[in-house]
C-alpha positions as CSV (number, residue, x, y, z in Angstrom):
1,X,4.1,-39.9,18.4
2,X,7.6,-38.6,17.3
3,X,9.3,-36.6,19.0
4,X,8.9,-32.7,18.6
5,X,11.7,-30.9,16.6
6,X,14.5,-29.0,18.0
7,X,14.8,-25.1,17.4
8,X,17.1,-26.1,14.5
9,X,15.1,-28.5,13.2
10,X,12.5,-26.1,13.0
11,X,14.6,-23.2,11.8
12,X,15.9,-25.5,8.8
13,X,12.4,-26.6,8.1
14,X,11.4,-23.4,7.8
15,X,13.9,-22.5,5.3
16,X,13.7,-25.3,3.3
17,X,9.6,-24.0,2.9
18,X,10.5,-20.7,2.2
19,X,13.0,-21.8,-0.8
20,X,10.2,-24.2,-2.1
21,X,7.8,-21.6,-2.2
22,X,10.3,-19.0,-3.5
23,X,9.4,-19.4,-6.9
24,X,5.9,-19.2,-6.8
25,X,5.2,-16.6,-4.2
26,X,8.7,-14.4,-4.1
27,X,7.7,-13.5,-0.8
28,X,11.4,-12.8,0.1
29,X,13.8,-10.4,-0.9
30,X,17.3,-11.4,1.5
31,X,17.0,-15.1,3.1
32,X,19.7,-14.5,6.2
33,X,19.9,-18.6,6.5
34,X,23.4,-18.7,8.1
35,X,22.6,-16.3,10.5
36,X,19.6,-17.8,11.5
37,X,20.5,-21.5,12.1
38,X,23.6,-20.0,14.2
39,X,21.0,-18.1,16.3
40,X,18.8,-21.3,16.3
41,X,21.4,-23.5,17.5
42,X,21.8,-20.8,20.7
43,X,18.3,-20.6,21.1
44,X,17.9,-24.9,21.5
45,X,21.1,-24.8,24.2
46,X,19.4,-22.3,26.0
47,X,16.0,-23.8,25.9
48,X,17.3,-27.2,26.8
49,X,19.2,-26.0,29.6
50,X,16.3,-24.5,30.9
51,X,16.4,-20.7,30.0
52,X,13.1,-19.4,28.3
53,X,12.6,-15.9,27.1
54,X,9.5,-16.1,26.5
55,X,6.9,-17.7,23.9
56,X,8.9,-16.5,21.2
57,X,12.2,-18.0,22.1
58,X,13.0,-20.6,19.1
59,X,10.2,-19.2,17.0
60,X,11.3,-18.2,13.0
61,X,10.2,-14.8,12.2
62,X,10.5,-12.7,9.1
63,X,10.8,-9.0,9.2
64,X,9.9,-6.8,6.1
65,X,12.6,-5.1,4.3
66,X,11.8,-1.6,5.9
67,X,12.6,-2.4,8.8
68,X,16.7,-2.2,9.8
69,X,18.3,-5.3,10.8
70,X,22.4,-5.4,11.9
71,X,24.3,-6.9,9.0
72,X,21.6,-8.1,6.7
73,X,20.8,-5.8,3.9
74,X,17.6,-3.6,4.3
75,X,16.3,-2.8,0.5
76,X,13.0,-0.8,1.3
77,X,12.3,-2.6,-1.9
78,X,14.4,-0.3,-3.4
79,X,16.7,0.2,-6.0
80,X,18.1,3.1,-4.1
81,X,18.7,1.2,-1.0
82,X,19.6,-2.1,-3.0
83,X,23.3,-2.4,-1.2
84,X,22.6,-1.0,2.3
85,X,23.7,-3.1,5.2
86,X,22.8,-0.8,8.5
87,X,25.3,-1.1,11.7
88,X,22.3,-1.7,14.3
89,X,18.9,-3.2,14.4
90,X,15.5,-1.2,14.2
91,X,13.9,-1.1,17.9
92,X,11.6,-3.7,17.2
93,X,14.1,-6.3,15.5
94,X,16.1,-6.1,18.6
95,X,13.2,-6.6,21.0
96,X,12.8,-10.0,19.1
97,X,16.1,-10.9,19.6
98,X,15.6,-10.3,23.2
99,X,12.8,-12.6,23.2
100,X,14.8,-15.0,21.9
101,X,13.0,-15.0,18.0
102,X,15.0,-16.5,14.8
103,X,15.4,-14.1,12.3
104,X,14.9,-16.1,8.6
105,X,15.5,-13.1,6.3
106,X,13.6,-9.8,5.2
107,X,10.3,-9.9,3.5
108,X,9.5,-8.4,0.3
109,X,7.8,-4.7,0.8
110,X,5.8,-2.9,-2.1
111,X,8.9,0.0,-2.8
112,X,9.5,2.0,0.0
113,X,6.1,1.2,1.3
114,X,4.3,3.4,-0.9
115,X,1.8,1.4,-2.3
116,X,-0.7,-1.4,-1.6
117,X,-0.1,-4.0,-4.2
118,X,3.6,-5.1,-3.3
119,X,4.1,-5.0,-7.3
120,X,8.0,-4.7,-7.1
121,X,9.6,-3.3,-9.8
122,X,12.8,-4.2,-8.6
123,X,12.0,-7.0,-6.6
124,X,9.5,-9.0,-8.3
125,X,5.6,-8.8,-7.1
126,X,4.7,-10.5,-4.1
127,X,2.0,-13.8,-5.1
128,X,-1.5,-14.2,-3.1
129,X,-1.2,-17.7,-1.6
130,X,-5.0,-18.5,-2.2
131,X,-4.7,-17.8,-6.1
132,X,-1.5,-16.6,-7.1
133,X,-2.3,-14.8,-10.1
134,X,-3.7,-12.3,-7.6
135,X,-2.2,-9.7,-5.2
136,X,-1.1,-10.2,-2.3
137,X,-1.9,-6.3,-0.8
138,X,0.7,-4.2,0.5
139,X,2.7,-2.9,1.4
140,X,3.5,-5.5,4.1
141,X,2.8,-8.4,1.1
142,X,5.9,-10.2,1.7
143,X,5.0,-10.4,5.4
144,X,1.1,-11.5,4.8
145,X,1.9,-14.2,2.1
146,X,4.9,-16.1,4.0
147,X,2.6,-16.1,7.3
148,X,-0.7,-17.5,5.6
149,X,1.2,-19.8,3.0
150,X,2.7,-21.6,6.3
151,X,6.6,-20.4,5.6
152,X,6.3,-19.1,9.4
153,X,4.2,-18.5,12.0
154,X,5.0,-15.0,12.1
155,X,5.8,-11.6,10.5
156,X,7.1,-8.2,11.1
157,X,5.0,-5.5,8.7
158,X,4.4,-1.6,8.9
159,X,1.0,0.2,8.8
160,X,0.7,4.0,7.6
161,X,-2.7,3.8,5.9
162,X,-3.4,-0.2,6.1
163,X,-0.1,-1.8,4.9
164,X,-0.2,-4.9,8.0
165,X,-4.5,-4.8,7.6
166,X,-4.5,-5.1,3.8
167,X,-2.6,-7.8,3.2
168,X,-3.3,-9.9,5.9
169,X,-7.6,-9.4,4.9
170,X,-6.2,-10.4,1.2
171,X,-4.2,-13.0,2.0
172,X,-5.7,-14.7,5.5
173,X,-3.8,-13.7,8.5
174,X,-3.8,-11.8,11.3
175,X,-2.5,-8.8,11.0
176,X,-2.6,-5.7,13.7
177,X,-1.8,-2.2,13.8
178,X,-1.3,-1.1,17.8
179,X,-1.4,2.2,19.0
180,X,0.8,4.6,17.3
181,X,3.5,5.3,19.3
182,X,3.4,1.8,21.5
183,X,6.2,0.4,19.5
184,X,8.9,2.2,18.5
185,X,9.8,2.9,15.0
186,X,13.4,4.0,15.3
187,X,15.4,2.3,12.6
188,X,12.4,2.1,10.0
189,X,12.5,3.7,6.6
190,X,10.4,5.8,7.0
191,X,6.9,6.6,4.3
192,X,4.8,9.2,6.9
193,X,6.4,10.0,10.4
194,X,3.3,10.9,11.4
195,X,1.6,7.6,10.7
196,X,3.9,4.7,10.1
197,X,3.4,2.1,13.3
198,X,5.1,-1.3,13.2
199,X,3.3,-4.5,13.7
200,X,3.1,-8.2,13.4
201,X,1.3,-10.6,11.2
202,X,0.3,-13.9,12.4
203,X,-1.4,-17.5,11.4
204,X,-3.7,-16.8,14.7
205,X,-4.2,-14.0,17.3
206,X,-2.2,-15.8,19.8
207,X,0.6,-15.5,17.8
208,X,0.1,-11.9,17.3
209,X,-0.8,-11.4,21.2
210,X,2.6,-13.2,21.8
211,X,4.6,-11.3,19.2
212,X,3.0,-7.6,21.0
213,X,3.9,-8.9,24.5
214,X,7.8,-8.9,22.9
215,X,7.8,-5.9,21.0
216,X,6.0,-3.3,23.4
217,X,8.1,-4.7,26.3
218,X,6.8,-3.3,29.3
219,X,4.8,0.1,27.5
220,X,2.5,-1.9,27.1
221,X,-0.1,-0.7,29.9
222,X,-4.1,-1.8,29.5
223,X,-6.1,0.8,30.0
224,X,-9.6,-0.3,28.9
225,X,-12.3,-2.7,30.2
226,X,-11.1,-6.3,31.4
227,X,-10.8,-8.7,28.6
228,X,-13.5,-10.7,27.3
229,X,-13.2,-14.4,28.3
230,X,-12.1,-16.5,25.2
231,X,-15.2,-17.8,24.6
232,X,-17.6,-15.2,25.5
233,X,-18.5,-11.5,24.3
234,X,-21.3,-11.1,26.3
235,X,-21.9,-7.5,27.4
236,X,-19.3,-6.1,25.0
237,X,-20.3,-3.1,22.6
238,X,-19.7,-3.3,19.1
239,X,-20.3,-0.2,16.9
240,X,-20.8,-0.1,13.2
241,X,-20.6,3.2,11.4
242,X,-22.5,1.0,8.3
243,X,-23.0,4.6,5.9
244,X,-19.5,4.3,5.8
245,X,-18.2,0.8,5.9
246,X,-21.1,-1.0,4.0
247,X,-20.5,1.9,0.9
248,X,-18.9,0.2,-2.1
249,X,-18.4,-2.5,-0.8
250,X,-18.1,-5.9,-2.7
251,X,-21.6,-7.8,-1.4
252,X,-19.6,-11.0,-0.7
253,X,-17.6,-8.9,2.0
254,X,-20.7,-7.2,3.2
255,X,-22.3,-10.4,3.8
256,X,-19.2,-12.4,5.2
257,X,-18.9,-9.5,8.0
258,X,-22.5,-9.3,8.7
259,X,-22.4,-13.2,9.4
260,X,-19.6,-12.4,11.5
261,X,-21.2,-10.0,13.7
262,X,-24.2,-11.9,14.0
263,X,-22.0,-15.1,15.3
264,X,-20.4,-11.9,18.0
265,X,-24.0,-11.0,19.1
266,X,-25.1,-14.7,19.2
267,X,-22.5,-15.0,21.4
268,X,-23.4,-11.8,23.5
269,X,-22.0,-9.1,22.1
270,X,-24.5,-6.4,21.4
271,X,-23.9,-4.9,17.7
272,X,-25.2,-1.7,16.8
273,X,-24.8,0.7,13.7
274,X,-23.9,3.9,14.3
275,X,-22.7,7.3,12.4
276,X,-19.5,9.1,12.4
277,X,-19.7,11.2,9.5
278,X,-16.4,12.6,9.5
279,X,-15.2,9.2,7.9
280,X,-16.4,10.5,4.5
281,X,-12.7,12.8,3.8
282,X,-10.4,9.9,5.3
283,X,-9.0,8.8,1.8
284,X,-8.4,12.4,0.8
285,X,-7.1,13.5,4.3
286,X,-4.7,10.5,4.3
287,X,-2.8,11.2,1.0
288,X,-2.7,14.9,1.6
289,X,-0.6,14.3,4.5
290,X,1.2,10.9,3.4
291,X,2.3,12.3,0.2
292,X,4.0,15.2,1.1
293,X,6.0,13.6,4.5
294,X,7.2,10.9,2.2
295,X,8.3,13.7,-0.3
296,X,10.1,15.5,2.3
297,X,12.2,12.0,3.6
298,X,12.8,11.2,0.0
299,X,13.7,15.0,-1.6
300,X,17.5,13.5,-0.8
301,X,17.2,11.7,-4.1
302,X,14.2,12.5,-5.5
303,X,14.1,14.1,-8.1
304,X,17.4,13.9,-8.7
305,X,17.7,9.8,-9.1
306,X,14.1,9.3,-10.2
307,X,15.0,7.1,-12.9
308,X,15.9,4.7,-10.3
309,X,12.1,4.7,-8.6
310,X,9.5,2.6,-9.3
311,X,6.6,4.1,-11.8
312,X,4.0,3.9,-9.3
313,X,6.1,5.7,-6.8
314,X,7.7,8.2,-8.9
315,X,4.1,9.3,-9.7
316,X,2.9,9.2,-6.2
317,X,6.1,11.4,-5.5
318,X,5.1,13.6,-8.2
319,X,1.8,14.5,-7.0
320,X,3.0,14.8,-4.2
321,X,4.6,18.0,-5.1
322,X,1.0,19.3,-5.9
323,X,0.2,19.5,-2.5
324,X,0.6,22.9,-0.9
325,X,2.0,23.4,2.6
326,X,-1.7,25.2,3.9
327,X,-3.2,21.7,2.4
328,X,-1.2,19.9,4.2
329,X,-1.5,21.9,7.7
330,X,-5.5,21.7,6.6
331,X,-4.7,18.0,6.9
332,X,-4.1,17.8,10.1
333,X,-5.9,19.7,10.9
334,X,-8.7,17.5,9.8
335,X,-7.0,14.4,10.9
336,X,-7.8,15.5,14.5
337,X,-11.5,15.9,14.1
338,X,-11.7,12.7,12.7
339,X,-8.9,11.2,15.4
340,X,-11.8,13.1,17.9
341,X,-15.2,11.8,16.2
342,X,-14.0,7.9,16.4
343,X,-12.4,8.3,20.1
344,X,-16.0,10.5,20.9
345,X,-17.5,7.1,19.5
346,X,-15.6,4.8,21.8
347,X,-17.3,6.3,24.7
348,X,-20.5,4.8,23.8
349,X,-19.3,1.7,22.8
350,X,-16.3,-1.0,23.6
351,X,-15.3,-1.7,19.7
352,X,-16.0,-0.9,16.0
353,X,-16.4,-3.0,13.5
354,X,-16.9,-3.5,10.1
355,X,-14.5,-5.1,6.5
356,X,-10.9,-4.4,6.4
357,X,-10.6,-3.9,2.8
358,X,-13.9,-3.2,0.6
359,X,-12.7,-6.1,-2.0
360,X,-11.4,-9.5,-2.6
361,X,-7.7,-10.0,-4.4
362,X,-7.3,-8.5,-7.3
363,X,-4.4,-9.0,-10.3
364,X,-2.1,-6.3,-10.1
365,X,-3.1,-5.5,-13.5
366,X,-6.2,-4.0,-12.3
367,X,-4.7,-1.8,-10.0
368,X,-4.5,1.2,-11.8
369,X,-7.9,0.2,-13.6
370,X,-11.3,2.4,-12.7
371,X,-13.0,-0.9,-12.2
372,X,-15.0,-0.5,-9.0
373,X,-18.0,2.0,-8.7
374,X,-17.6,5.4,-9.2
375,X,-15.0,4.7,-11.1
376,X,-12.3,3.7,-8.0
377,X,-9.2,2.8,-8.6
378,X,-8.3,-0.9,-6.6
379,X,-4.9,0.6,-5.0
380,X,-7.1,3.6,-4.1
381,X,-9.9,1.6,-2.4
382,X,-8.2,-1.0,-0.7
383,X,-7.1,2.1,1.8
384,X,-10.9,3.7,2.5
385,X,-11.5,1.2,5.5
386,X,-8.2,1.4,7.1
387,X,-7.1,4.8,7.0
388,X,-9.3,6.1,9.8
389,X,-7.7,4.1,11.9
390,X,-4.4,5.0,10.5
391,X,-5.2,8.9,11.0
392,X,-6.9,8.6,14.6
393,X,-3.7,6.6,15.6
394,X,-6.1,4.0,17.1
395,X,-4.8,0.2,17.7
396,X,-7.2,-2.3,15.0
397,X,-7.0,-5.8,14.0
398,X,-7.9,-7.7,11.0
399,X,-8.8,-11.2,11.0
400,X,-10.0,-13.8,8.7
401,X,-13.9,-14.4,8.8
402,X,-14.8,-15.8,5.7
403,X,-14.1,-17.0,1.9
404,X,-15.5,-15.5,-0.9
405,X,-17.4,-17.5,-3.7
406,X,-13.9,-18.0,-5.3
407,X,-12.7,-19.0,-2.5
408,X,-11.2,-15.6,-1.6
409,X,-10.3,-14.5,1.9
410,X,-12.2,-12.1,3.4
411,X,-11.1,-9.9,6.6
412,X,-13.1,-8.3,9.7
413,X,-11.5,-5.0,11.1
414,X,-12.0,-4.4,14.8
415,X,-10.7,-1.5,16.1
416,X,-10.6,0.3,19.8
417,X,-9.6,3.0,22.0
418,X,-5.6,4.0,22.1
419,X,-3.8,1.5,24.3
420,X,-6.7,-0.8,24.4
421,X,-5.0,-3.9,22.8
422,X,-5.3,-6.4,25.5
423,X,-9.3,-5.7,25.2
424,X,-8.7,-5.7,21.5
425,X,-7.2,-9.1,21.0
426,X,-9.5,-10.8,24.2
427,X,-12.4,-10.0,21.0
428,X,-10.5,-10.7,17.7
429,X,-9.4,-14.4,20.2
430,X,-12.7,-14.6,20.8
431,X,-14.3,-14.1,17.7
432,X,-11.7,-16.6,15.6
433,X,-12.7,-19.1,18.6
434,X,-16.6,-19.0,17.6
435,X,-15.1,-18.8,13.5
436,X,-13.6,-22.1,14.0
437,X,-10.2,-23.5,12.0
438,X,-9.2,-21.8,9.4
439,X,-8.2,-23.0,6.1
440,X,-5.0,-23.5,4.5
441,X,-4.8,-21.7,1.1
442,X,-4.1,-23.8,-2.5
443,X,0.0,-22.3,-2.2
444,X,0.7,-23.6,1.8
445,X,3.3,-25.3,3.1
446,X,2.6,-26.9,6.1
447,X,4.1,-25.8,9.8
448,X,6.8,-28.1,11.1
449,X,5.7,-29.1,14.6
């Protein structure tokens, strides 16, 4: 057998795949290679002189260009910010570095984060590794795409209404949301203060178990039931609120999650459907409160330098101007009788289930298009299934369950009671043990060892 690679090794291997794929996927905005291999070659002398930090120690990881990182340029995907090089890392970059993680460079963000397509205007779209005509999802796209076309193992994203879940269910990874709050989000351009969580994307839950362990340091305190065994669910609740996540959905989806939650009870899991009906207002809850807190962080320039935005985010700033300040408090407002219906729920069972987004990839063409029924817009839709979680700040998890007829990724969404991870990933671990090895997509680049 040869011999395993060194940290540098693996730091330069993993460059040289991210400049290959480049071109076809653009999942990178600012490649920090110097930087990196410099780290990388501390990381090896420490490792081989016996220190370890951890699992992550020696382990190249992107972090999406939101998120501040000390003397690397942080866009937002903007124009705006094109030229900004901040003086400190965000929290959660500098709890990588403590772990002892390689930082390759910052992954391309849909502008600001205000959007779900990661179309860059100024930037270039992000490509879906499994057909890259498609999109990838956003607005962590850049983060999703590197991690399931093999450039690394792992990712940093942010999740306000879905932004880690979306494009990790379009494009095939694991990608969670934890409790909001758990890890910090100081040093984060921010799109809703009241929402935005950072998270990471991985190629398997492990790597996303390992990658929380790091970033929540030690706030990370369980406080549900013991973990499920890896390879058995028996005696663990799952709810389904099927009125809701079952409606306009693509049937493909519908049928992938079914089989998957039929594999969970075959393995003991009990699966029931249930009804919270104050899911029905999440979409229109969600904007009425995103849109006017990412108006009020971006009224510094906006709409002064509007020119310089995006179309897409221009417009969602716009509207967001429509909104009154008794809508917005009514917001809230309602965001705590849902946060209250789904946490009521979690008393009667351990998890709920059900698709993470209610469609497959799409071309960014279609985005805007009132394609789906009742006339839904794709950007719109791709939200419905993930906002709840989003606006009851509860921890959920998508991971890969299934391909579609055209061979089309398809995500299940778990989601539980705040600061119930550890039970959360014991399920999703679980689960992708009983799912088997997943596939690489047509646009991968395969893993050094």
């Amino acid at each position: 057998m040869p011999a395993a690679r060194t940290v540098p090794e693996r730091t330069e291997a993993a460059l040289e795949r991210i400049e290959r794929a480049q071109p076809l996927l653009n999942t990178f905005i600012t490649v920090s290679a110097e930087a990196a291999l410099a780290d990388a070659r501390v990381a090896g002398q420490e490792l081989a002189s016996g220190v370890s930090r951890g699992p992550l120690h020696g382990v190249p990881v992107g972090i999406k260009d939101l998120i501040a990182t000390q003397g690397v340029r942080t866009t937002a995907g903007s124009r705006i910010l094109a030229h900004w090089v901040p003086k400190r890392d965000a929290s959660a970059v500098w709890m990588l570095r403590v772990a002892g993680a390689i930082l390759v460079g910052k992954t391309n963000t849909h502008e600001f984060a205000f959007g779900t397509t990661n179309d860059n205007p100024h930037y270039g779209a992000v490509k879906n590794p499994w057909n890259p005509a498609l999109t990838s999802g956003g607005s962590s796209g850049g983060s999703a795409a590197a991690v399931a076309a093999g450039l690394l193992p792992l990712a940093l994203g942010t999740d306000t209404a879905g932004s880690i879940r979306i494009p990790a269910a379009l494009c095939g990874a694991v990608g969670l949301k934890p409790t909001y709050g758990l890890i910090s989000t100081r040093g984060v351009v921010p799109l809703s203060k009241t929402l935005d969580t950072v998270g990471p994307i991985g190629r398997t839950v492990a790597d996303v178990e390992a990658a929380m362990r790091a970033l929540a340091g030690g706030g990370w305190q369980v406080t549900g039931k013991t973990p499920q065994p890896l390879s058995a669910l028996k005696g663990l609740t799952i709810g389904v609120p099927e009125h809701y996540v079952y409606d306009r959905v693509d049937p493909e989806i519908e049928n992938g999650v079914r089989e998957a939650l039929r594999a969970m009870q075959a393995a003991g899991a009990v699966v029931r459907p249930l009804e919270i009906p104050e899911l029905e207002r999440c979409w229109e809850v969600g904007i009425s409160i995103v849109r006017p807190e990412a108006l009020a962080f971006h009224k510094r320039w906006y709409p002064e330098r509007a020119a310089e935005y995006g179309e897409d985010v221009a417009r969602s700033l716009e509207a967001a101007r429509d909104i009154s300040a008794s809508a917005y408090l009514a917001a809230r407002r309602r965001r705590r009788q849902i946060a209250r219906a789904l946490r009521r729920a979690l008393q009667d069972v351990d998890l709920l289930a059900g698709p993470t987004v209610p469609v497959t990839a799409f071309p960014n063409s279609d985005a805007y298009k009132p394609v789906l029924p009742g006339g839904e817009l794709p950007r719109h839709a791709v939200t419905r299934l993930t906002y709840p979680f989003s606006l009851s700040r509860l921890p959920a998890i998508s991971v890969p369950c299934g391909l579609s007829k055209a061979g089309l990724p398809i995500g299940l969404q778990l989601a539980a009671g705040p600061r119930q991870e550890d039970a959360l990933l014991a399920a999703a671990r679980a689960f992708e043990a009983i799912r088997g090895a997943w596939p690489e997509p047509p646009a991968s680049l395969p893993a050094s060892s």
